[in-house]
Structure formats: C-alpha cells, structure tokens
N, C-alpha and C positions, 0 to 999 in steps of 0.2 A: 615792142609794147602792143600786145590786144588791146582792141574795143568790146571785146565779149564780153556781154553782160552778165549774159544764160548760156553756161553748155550743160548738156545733157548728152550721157554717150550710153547707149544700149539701155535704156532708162525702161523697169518694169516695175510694175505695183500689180500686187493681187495680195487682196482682202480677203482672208479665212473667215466662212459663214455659217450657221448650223445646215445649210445647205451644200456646201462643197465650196470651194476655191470661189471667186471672181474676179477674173482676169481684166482688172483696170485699162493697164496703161500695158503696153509689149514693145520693146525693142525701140523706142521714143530714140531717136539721134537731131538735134535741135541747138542751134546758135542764134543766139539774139545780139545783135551789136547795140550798142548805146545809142539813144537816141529814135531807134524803130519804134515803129507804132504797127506791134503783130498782133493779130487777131487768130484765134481758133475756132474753126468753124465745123460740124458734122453733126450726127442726130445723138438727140439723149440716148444719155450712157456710155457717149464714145471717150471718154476720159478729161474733157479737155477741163473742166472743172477741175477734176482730179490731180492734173498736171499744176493747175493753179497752184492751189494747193500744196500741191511738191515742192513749188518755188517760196512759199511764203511758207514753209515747215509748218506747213498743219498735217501733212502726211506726211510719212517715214517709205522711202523704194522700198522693194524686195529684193533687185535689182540694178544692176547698173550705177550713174554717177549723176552728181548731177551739182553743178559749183553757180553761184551768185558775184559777181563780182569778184570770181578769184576761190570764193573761200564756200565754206557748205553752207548749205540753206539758214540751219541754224545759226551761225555766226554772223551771216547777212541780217536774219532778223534782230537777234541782241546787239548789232548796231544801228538798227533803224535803215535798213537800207531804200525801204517800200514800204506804202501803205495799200490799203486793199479796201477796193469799194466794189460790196454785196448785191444780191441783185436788190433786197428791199434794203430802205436809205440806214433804217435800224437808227431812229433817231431816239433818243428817250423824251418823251412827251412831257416830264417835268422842267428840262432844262428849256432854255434858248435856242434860238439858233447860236448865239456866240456863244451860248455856254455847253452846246453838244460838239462846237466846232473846238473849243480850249481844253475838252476833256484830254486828249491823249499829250496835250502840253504840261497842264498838271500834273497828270502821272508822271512825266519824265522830269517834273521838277522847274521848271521854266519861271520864271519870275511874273509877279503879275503884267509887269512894262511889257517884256517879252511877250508874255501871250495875247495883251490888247492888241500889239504892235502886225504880231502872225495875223490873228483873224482879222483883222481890218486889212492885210494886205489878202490873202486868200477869199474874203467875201466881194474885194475887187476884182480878181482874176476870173472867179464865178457869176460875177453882176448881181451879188445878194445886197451889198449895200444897200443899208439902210432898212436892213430885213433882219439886224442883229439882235434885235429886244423881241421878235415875236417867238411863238411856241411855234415846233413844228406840223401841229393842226391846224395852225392858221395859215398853210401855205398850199400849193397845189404839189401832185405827185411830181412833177418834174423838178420845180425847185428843191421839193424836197431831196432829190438826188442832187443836185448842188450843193446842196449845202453836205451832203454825206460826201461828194468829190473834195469838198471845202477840210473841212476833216480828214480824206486822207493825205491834203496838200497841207495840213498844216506844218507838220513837223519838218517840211521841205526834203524827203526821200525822192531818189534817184529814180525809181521806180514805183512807176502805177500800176497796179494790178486790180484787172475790174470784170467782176464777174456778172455778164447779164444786166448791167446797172438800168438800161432804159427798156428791156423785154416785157415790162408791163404796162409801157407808157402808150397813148394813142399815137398813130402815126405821124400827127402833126405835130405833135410835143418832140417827139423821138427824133425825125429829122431837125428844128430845131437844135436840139441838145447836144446831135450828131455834129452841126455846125459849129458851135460853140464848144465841144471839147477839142475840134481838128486848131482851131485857133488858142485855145487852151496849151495843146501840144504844142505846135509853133512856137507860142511865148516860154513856156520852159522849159522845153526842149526835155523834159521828161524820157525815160523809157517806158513804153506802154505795151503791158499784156494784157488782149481784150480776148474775155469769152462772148459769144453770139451766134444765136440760131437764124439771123437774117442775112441772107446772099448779098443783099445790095448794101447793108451795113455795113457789112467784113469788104469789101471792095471798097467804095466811099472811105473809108478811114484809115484802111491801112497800108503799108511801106511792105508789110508783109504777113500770107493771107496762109495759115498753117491747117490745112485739110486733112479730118480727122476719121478713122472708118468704125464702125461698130465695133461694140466690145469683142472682141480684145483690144483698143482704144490702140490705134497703130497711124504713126502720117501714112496719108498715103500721096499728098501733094506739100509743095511749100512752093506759094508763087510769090515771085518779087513783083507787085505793082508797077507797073510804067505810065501810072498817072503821077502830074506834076503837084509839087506840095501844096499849091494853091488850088483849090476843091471848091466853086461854088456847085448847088446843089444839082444845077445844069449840067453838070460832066456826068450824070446817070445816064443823060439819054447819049453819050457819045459814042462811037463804034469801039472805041478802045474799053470803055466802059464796061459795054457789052461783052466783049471777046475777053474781056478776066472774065468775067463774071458765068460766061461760059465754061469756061475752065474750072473753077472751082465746082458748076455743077457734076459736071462730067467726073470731078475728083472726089464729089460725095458719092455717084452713081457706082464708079469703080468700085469704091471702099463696101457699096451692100452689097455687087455680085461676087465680091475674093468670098465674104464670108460663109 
C-alpha cells in the first residue's frame, strides 16, 4: 500500500498561442507522499503555478501522467480531494466572514447544523473566532488570507494547495502566518502543496523544497529538509538552515545557466 499522494511521471504542458507553442511544464517526474508539506520554488514563469493547477484540474498535460490519490486529477477534484488558496483571499465583500467561509458547504449541500458546526471549527484552527459576523473590509490583509485558508479547510480535504497566499503580505505579517500555518499543518496533518518566490519561506516550512528552472518549467532539485517538525522562527539563522537554503539557491542558479 503507497502513501503517494501526487505522482506525476514525464509530466508536460505547452499552451498553443497566436505566438507559437509555450512550453510550461517539460518532463516534471514528482511524488508527493501524504502528509508532506512541498513547496515549489523558481522564478516567474517557471511553471510551478502551472503544475498547481495540474493537480487541482484547472489545466489539462499535453504530456505525461499525472494521478491524485490513485486516480486522475479530475476524479480527485469531483470528490473534494483538495481545496485551493489563491494568492489574493478572493473573498466576496457582501458576504461574512462565516458566510464566505460556508459557501463551498452550501454548494455541496451540507445542512445548516453542519456548516455552523465546519466554520466554528475551522475559524478555531485559523484564530478567527469571533471574527465570524464581520465583512471582509473590516479585516487586515493577513486575516483576510485566514479566513480564505478557513474556506479552503472547510469542507476538510486531504489536500491544501496554496498558491503565493502570503506574497503580498508585509514581512511581519508573512512570518507570523508562516508560523501559524506550520502548526496549522501539524494539527491536521493535511498534505500541503505550496507555491513561493521566497528562499527562506520554502525552507522554513517545508518537508520538501521542489526547485523549478525557467520555462520550459523543468525540477531541477528536490531537497528533502533535515529540519525538525518543530520550527520556531529562530532555526533561520541556524547553520542547517543556511546550508538548504544554499542549496536551493544554487538549484535556482543551475536552472538560469542550463537554459
């Protein structure tokens, strides 16, 4: 019996443009086991969005394979395998926070009991309590991505998939948030696939750090973390810290000189 969450084998996407081909994604080979918390890391346009995407069937390969839980991306999604948080919170400004957080429980039909029951446990996991009755203008950018985490934890999917969620946040918000999803993960033990343009981000948070090179969006690293699951925000400045962190740069540097 596998723990494979995500495999992907020879995995290519290229997008037909009035300008010619655009080579996405090329030759992607990628396991994710249950429970990982992988980040992808390289410069815009190296596909890692892209690959999102792929996992949560908003895009169709050209290419390659690529299975969720066993079965295809699509199948994954019409069972609710994952939910997906955007870079902006994408809240709608008429509703609640508990009524932006109940939306995707309604659609699936949930009972009112049930969906009071969801958001009062996810605005706990998030630390929104008692932030359930206000509008999302009434909040700061950070919370506001809580509450969009909150939403995609509602419907309780095996998988998080979060793209760029705090890349517009000031750096003291960001580290916070940074702290508060790692214990986030701990608590449910979630599988989490994280896009990020920031080195000490994709170190700090994850189990495994998937280095991306310019388009044609190809790995050209996959490091396994040898920091321990407990992370205060002090283990940046540690030598082990450092020496990923190295590595991944060196793994973005390789990926500009191949192309």
């Amino acid at each position: 019996m596998t723990n494979s969450v995500v495999t992907a084998k020879s995995l290519s996407l290229t997008f037909s443009t009035n300008d010619g081909p655009v080579h996405a994604l090329k030759d992607v080979n990628l396991t994710i086991e249950k429970g990982e918390f992988v980040s992808f890391i390289g410069p815009s346009g190296c596909g890692k969005t892209t690959f999102l995407r792929v996992m949560a069937d908003l895009e169709q390969p050209t290419a390659g394979t690529i299975t969720i839980n066993g079965v295809s991306p699509g199948e994954a999604r019409r069972s609710r395998a994952y939910g997906y948080v955007f870079q902006s919170a994408g809240l709608y400004p008429w509703r609640t926070i508990a009524g932006n957080i109940k939306l995707p429980l309604e659609i699936m039909g949930y009972s009112k009991e049930q969906q009071k029951e969801r958001v009062d446990q996810v605005l706990e996991l998030v630390e929104l309590t008692g932030f359930e009755k206000k509008f999302p203008w009434q909040l700061s950018g950070g919370m506001q991505q809580r509450a969009s985490i909150a939403r995609a934890l509602a419907f309780d999917a095996d998988i998080l998939l979060m793209d760029e969620p705090f890349g517009a946040l000031d750096e003291i918000v960001r580290d916070h948030l940074n702290e508060q999803l790692l214990a986030l993960w701990a608590r449910t033990e979630k599988t989490i696939g994280f896009v990020t343009h920031s080195i000490p981000e994709a170190v700090y948070l994850s189990t495994k750090i998937v280095v991306m090179s310019p388009r044609p969006g190809r790995i050209t690293d996959i490091i396994e973390s040898t920091l321990p699951n407990e992370r205060p925000l002090e283990v940046r400045e540690s030598p082990e810290f450092l020496e990923i962190a190295a590595r991944v740069r060196d793994g973005l540097r390789a990926g500009h000189n191949d192309v």
